[in-house]
C-alpha positions as a Markdown table, in Angstrom:
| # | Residue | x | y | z |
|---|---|---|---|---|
| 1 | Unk | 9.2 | 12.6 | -5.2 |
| 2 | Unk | 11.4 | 9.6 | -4.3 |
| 3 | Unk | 10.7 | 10.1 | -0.6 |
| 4 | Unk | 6.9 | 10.1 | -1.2 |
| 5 | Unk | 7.1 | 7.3 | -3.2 |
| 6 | Unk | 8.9 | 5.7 | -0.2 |
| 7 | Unk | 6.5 | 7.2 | 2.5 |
| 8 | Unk | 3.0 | 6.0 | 0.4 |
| 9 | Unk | 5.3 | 2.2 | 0.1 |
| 10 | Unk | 5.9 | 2.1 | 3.9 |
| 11 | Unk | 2.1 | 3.6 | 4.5 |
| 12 | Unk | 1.3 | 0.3 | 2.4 |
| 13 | Unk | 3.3 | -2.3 | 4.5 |
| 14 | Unk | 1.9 | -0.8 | 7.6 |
| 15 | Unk | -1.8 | -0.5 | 6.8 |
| 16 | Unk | -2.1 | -4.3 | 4.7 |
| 17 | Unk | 0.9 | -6.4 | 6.4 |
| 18 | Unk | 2.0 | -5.2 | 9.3 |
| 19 | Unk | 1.0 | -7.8 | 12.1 |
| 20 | Unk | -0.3 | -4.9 | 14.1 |
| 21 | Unk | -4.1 | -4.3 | 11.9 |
| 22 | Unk | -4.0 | -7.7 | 11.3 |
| 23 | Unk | -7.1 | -8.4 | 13.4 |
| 24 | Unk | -8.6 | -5.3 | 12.3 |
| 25 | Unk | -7.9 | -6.3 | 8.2 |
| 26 | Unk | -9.5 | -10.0 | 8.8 |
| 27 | Unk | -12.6 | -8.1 | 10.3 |
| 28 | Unk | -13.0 | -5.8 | 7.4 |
| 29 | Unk | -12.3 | -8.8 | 4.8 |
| 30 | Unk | -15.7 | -10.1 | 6.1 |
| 31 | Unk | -17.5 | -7.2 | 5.7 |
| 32 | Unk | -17.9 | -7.5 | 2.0 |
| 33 | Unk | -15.9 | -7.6 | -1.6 |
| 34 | Unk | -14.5 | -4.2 | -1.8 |
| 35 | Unk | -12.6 | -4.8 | 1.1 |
| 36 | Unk | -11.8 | -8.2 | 0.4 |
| 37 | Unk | -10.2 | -7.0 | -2.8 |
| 38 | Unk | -8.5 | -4.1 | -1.5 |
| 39 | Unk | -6.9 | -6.4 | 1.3 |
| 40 | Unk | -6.0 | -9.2 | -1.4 |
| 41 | Unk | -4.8 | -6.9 | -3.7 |
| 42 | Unk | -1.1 | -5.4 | -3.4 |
| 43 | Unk | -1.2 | -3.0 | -6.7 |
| 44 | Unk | -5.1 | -1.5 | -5.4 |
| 45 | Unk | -3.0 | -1.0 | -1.6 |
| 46 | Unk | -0.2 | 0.7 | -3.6 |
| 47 | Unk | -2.4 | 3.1 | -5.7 |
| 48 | Unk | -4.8 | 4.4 | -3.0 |
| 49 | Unk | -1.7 | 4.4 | -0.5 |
| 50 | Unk | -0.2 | 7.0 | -3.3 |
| 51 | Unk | -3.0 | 8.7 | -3.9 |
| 52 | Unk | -3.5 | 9.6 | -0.3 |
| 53 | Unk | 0.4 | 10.6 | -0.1 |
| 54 | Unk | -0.2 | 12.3 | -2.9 |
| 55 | Unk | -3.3 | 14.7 | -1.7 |
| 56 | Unk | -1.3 | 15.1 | 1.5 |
| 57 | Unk | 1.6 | 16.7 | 0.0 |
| 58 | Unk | 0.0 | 18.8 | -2.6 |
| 59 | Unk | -3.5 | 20.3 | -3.3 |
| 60 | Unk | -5.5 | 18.8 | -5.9 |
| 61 | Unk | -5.5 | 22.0 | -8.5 |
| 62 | Unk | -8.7 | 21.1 | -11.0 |
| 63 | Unk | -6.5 | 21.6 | -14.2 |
| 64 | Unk | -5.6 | 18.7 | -16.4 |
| 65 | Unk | -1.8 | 18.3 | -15.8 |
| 66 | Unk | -2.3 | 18.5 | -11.8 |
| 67 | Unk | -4.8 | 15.6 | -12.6 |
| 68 | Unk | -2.6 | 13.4 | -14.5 |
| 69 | Unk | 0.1 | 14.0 | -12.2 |
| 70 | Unk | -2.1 | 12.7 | -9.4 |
| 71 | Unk | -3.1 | 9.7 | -11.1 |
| 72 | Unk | 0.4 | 9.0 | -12.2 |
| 73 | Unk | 1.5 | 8.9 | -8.6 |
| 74 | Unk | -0.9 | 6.8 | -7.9 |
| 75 | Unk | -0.2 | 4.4 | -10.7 |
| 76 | Unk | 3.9 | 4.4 | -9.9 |
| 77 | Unk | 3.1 | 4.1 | -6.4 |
| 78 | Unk | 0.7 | 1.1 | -7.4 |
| 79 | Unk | 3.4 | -0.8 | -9.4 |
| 80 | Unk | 6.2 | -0.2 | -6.6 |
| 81 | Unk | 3.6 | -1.5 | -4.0 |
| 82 | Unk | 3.2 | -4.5 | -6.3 |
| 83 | Unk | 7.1 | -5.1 | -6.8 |
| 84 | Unk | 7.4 | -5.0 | -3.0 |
| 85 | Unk | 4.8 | -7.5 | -2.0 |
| 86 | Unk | 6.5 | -9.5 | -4.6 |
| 87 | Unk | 10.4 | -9.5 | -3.7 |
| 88 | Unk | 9.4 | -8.3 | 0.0 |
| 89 | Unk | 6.9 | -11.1 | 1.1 |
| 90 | Unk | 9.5 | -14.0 | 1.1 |
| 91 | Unk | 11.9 | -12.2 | 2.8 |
| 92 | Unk | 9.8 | -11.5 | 5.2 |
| 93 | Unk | 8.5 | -15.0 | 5.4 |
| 94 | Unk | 11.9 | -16.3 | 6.0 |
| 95 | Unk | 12.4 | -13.8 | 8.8 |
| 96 | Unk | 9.6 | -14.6 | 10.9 |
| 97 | Unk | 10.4 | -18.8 | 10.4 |
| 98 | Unk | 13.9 | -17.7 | 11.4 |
| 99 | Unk | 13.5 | -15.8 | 14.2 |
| 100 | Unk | 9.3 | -16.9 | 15.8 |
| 101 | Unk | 8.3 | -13.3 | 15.5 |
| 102 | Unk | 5.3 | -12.7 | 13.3 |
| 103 | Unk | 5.1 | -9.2 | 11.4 |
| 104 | Unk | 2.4 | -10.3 | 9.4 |
């Protein structure tokens, strides 16, 4: 579970602030409010990031614990996501002054 938790985290960074779909998220944040509120929003990134983890690495059973277990994921995995934007994004800031090379 730990290493899924890591994987939907690092699925996060690289689909919202890598520098790599940078051009390709400031596209999509024009094309309307869902996405500019899933691009603005590091807890909704986190949760669908887990979610998706989550469906790849077991099958969605249609009982009620299998359910609950899925949405849990996706809420730990949203909460994480928002811890890391928070402590992460200075860091990061401080990086790319430091050194000229951007990652977000």
């Amino acid at each position: 579970m730990v290493f899924e938790l890591l994987l939907a985290l690092s699925l996060r960074f690289f689909l919202f602030d890598f520098v790599l779909f940078k051009k390709i998220r400031d596209v999509l944040r024009q094309k309307g409010y869902f996405f500019r509120k899933l691009f603005g929003c590091p807890f909704c990134q986190g949760f669908w990031c887990g979610l998706a983890i989550f469906l790849y690495y077991h099958s969605l059973q249609p009982d009620l614990q299998q359910f609950i277990a899925f949405l849990g994921f996706g809420f730990v995995s949203a909460y994480l996501g928002l811890i890391s934007a928070v402590l992460i994004d200075p860091l990061i800031q401080r990086y790319e002054r430091n050194t000229g090379i951007p990652l977000q």
